[in-house]
BAFI-788286 format. One record per residue (C-alpha): x, y, z; residue in one letter. Coordinates in steps of 0.02 Angstrom, whole numbers, padded with zeros to 5 digits, always signed. Layout:
<nodes>
XYZA
...
</nodes>
This chain:
<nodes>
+00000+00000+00000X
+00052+00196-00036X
+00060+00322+00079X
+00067+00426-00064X
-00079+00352-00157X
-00197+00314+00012X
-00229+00485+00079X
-00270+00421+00266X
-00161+00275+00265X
-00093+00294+00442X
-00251+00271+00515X
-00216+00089+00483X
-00053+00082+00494X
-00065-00047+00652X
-00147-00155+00511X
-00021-00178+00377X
+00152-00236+00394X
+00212-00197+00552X
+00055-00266+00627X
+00067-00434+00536X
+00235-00459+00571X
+00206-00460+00784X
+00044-00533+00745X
+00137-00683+00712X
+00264-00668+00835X
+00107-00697+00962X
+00052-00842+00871X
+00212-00943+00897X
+00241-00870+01078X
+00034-00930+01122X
+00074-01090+01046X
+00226-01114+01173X
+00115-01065+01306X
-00035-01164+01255X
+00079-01335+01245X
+00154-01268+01442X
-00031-01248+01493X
-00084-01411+01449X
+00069-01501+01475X
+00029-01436+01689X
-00160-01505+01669X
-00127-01672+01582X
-00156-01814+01681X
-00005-01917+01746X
-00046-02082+01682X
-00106-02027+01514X
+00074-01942+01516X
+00168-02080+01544X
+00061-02218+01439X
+00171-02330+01349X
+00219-02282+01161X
+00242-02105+01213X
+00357-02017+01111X
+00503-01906+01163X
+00416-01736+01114X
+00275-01816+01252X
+00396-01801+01357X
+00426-01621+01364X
+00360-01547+01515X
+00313-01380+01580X
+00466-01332+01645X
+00537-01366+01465X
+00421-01245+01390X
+00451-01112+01519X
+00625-01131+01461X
+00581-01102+01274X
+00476-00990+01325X
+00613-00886+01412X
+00707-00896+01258X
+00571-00848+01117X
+00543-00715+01216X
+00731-00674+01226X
+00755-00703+01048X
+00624-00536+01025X
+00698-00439+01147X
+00860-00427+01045X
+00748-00394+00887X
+00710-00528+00757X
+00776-00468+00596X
+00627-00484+00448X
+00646-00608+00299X
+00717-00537+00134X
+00587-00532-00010X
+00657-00662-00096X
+00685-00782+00039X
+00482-00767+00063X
+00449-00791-00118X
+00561-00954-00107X
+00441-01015+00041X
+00287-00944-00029X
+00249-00874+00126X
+00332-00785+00281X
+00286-00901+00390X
+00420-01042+00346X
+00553-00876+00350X
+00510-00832+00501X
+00501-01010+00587X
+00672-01036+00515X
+00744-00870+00601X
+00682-00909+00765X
+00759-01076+00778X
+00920-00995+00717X
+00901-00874+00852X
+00873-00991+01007X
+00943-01137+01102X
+00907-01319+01020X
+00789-01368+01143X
+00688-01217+01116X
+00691-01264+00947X
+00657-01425+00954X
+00472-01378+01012X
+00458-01196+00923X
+00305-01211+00819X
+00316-01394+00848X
+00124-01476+00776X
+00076-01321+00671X
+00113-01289+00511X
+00138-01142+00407X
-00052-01102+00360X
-00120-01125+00548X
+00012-00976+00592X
-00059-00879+00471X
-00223-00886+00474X
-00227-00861+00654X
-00124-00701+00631X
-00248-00635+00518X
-00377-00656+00640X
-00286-00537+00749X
-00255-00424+00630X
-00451-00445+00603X
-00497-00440+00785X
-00376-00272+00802X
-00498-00222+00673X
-00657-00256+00711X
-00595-00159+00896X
-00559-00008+00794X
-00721-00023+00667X
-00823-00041+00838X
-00735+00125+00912X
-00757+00227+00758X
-00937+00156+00718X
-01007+00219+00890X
-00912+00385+00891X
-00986+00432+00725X
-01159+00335+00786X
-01162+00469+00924X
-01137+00615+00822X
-01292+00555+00715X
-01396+00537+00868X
-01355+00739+00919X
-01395+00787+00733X
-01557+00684+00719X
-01609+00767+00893X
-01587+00943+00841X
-01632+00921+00665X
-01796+00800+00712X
-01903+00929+00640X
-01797+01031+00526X
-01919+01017+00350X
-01808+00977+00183X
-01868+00928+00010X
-01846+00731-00011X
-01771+00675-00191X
-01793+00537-00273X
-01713+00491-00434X
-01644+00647-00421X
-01800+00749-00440X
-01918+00804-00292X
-02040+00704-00204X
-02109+00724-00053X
-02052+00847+00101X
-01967+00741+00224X
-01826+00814+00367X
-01642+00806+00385X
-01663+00718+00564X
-01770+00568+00448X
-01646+00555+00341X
-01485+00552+00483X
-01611+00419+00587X
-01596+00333+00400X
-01389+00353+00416X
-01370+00302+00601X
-01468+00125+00589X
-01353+00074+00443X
-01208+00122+00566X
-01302+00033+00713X
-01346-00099+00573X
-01147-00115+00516X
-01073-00114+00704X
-01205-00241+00764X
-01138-00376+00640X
-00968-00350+00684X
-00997-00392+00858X
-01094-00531+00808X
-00900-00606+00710X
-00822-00749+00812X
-00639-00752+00759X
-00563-00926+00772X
-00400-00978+00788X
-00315-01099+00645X
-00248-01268+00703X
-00264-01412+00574X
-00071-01472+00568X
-00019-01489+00378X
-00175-01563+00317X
-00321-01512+00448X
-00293-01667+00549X
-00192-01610+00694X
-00092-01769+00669X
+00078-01713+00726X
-00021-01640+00886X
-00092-01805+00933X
+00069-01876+00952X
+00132-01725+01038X
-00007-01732+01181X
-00140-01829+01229X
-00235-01676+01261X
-00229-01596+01085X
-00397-01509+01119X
-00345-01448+01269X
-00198-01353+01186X
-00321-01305+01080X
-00417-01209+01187X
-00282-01155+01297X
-00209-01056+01138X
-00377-00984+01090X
-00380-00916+01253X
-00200-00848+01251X
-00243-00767+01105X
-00424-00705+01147X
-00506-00803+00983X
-00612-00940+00967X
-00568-01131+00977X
-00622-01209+00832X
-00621-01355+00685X
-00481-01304+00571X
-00546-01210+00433X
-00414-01235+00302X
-00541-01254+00158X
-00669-01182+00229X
-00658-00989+00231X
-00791-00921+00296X
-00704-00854+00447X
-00615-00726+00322X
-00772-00703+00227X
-00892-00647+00362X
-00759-00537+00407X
-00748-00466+00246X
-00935-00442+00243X
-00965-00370+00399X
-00815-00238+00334X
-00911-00205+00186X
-01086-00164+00243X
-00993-00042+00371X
-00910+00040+00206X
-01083+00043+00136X
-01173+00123+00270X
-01037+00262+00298X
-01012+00264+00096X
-01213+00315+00077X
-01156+00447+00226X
-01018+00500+00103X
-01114+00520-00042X
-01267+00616+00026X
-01162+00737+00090X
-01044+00761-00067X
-01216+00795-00147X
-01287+00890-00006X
-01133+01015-00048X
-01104+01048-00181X
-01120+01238-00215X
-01297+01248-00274X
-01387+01145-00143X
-01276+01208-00009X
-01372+01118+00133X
-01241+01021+00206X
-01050+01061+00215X
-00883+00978+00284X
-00812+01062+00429X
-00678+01187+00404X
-00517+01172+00479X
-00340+01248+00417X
-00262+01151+00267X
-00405+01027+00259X
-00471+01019+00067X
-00388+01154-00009X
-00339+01155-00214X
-00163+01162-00301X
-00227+01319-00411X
-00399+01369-00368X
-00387+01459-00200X
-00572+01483-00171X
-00602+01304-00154X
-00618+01203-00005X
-00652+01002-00063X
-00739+00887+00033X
-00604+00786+00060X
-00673+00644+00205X
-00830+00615+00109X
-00720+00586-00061X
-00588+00450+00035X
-00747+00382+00127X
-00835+00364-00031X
-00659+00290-00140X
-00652+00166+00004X
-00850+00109+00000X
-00804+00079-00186X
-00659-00010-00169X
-00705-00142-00034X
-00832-00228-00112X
-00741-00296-00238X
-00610-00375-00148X
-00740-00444-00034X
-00814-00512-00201X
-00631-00590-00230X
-00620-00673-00067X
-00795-00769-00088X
-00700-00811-00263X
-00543-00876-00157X
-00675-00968-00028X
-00746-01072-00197X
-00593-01111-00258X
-00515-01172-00088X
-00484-01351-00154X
-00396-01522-00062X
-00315-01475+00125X
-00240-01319+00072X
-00280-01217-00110X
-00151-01204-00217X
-00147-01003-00249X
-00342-00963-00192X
-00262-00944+00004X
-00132-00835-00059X
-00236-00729-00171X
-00343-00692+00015X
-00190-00611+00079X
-00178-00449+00009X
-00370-00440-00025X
-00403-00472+00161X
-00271-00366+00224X
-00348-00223+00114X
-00522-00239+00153X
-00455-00205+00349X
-00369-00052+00314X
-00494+00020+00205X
-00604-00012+00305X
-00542+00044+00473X
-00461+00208+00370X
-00643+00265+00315X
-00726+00229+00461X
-00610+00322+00555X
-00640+00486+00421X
-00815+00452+00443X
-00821+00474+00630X
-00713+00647+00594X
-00848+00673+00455X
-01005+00678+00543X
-00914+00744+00696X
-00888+00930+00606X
-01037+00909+00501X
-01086+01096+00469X
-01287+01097+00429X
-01396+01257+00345X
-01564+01219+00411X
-01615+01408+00322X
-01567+01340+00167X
-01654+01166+00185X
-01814+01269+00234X
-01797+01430+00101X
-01783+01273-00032X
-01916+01144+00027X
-02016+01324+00010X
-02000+01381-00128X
-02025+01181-00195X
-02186+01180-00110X
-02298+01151-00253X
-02181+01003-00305X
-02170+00936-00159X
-02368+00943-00120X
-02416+00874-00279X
-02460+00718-00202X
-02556+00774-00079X
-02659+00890-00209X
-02676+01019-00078X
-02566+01161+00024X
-02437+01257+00037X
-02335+01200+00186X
-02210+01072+00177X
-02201+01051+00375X
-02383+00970+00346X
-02356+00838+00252X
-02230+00727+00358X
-02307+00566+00395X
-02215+00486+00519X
-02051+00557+00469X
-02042+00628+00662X
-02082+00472+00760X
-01961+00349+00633X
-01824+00461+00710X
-01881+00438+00895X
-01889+00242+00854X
-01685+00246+00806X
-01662+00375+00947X
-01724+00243+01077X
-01630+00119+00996X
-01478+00216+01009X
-01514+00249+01181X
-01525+00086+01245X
-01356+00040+01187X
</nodes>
């Protein structure tokens, strides 16, 4: 990703990268600790059954021990693969792996990322990344919810001429149609709390075969790193991708609800409506040339990311059809970047949007002076009249209905 070319990048920037990268350092350090935890809770006999192998023999204090030194190993930095040794691998996971053994003691090595393989790593770092998220999405989604609650109370009854297809219809007023903007946000942050993020442990063909010779509790370490990690135990999910695609989803009807935000207000003003406006601050939307303009800079990213998102959401359902055998050969990779971008985007306009609707400047005159002088076109339906305030409908008590709703939490 640009910096250059993604105007609002570092609001993400704990999302790309940088954020993989000790993303996956946790993984391997909660795996260690999962295989200590378990190792302490086993019971004695099924520990010492006959046939048990010498990695069964490894016991607690041998993990704190690796422990001590993965942790060791981070403190003095962990230098990050060169591009081309992670195109040789196909991935950075079998890099990194690789540089950690190098980097501690042989015992430590001898159980480092011991009974995962490559793709379990991986995936579970992505739900991190996606649980990091979905944390920020959830901050960002309420700020902006609560700044659409104060505008549909003070604006519950300011009158405004409804469009649609472009052309007037009916009066209707600006608190009906923020009511209108805050359930899709309510809508969008209600999903995302409704994601369960599990981890990734299948071994190197979603049977947890190398595990079930490690331990005779390979659920248990199951659990116990879920619970490290603050995810979800689970059935590996190799093939099955639906814990990146409901993700992906929730992402994009958040991007939709704040993109329809966006666009209304783009519309809203522009220079001959003038009912709406972007807050004003030093610097913000100014032109190269044209010093009289001030651009509406938030609603235009908001709006480019609402645009972009659903199409690599579209990709990743692609990805999820074409996740063949016990591990897709190039459908998982193609997820990557497309996953990793959907987060970003995603968390980058939602963040704009709560800055959006925060400074959201309104001209309740103009609303008024137009609905007005639109009277007869906005009447026609009703055949009769000349005030627009009298022909509402319910418009007043839909807005109480998403008030309450906002007010109960």
């Amino acid at each position: 990703m640009s910096n250059l070319l993604e105007p609002g990048h570092h609001r993400a920037a704990a999302l790309g990268d940088d954020g993989l990268w000790h993303a996956l350092l946790k993984v391997e350090r909660a795996w260690l600790t999962a295989r200590r935890t378990s190792e302490q809770s086993r019971d004695a006999s099924s520990a010492n059954r006959d046939g048990a192998s010498a990695d069964r023999d490894a016991g607690p204090a041998d993990f704190d021990a690796a422990l001590a030194g993965f942790d060791t190993a981070v403190a003095n930095g962990i230098p990050r693969p060169a591009p081309e040794a992670i195109e040789n691998a196909g991935s950075p996971v079998v890099e990194l792996v690789r540089i950690l053994r190098s980097l501690v003691d042989d015992e430590t090595a001898q159980v480092l990322h011991r009974g995962l393989t490559s793709q379990d790593v991986l995936d579970t770092a992505l739900m991190l990344l996606a649980k990091d998220a979905i944390g920020r999405a959830d901050t960002y989604l309420t700020l902006t919810a609560a700044a659409l609650a104060e505008l549909a109370r003070a604006h519950r009854e300011t009158v405004m001429a409804g469009r649609t297809l472009t052309q007037y219809a009916v009066p209707v007023t600006f608190g009906l149609k923020v009511a209108q903007w805050l359930t899709g946000v309510l809508d969008a942050r209600d999903a995302l709390r409704r994601i369960e993020l599990p981890v990734q442990v299948g071994g190197a063909a979603g049977t947890r075969s190398l595990l079930g010779e490690l331990t005779d509790v390979p659920d248990a370490v199951v659990d116990a790193f879920a619970a490290e990690l603050g995810l979800q135990s689970a059935l590996p999910w190799h093939t099955r991708r639906t814990p990146i695609t409901r993700v992906a989803d929730a992402m994009a009807e958040a991007c939709a609800a704040v993109g329809g935000i966006a666009g209304n207000v783009l519309f809203l003003g522009r220079p001959e409506v003038g009912e709406v406006r972007e807050g004003r601050s030093a610097g913000k939307g100014t032109s190269s040339t044209m010093p009289q303009k001030v651009n509406p800079v938030l609603s235009v990213l908001v709006r480019s990311a609402a645009l972009q998102v659903p199409s690599l959401v579209g990709q990743l359902h692609l990805c999820s059809t074409l996740a063949v055998d016990e591990r897709p050969d190039g459908a998982w990779h193609a997820e990557w970047p497309a996953f990793t971008r959907v987060l970003t985007l995603s968390v980058t306009a939602l963040s704009q949007t709560a800055d959006l609707v925060g400074g959201l400047e309104v001209d309740a005159d103009v609303m008024a002076h137009r609905a007005q002088e639109a009277a007869a076109e906005l009447l026609a339906e009703r055949g009769t009249g000349d005030d627009p305030a009298e022909y509402l409908g319910s418009a007043t008590a839909f807005v109480d209905q998403v008030l309450e709703r906002w007010d109960r939490g």
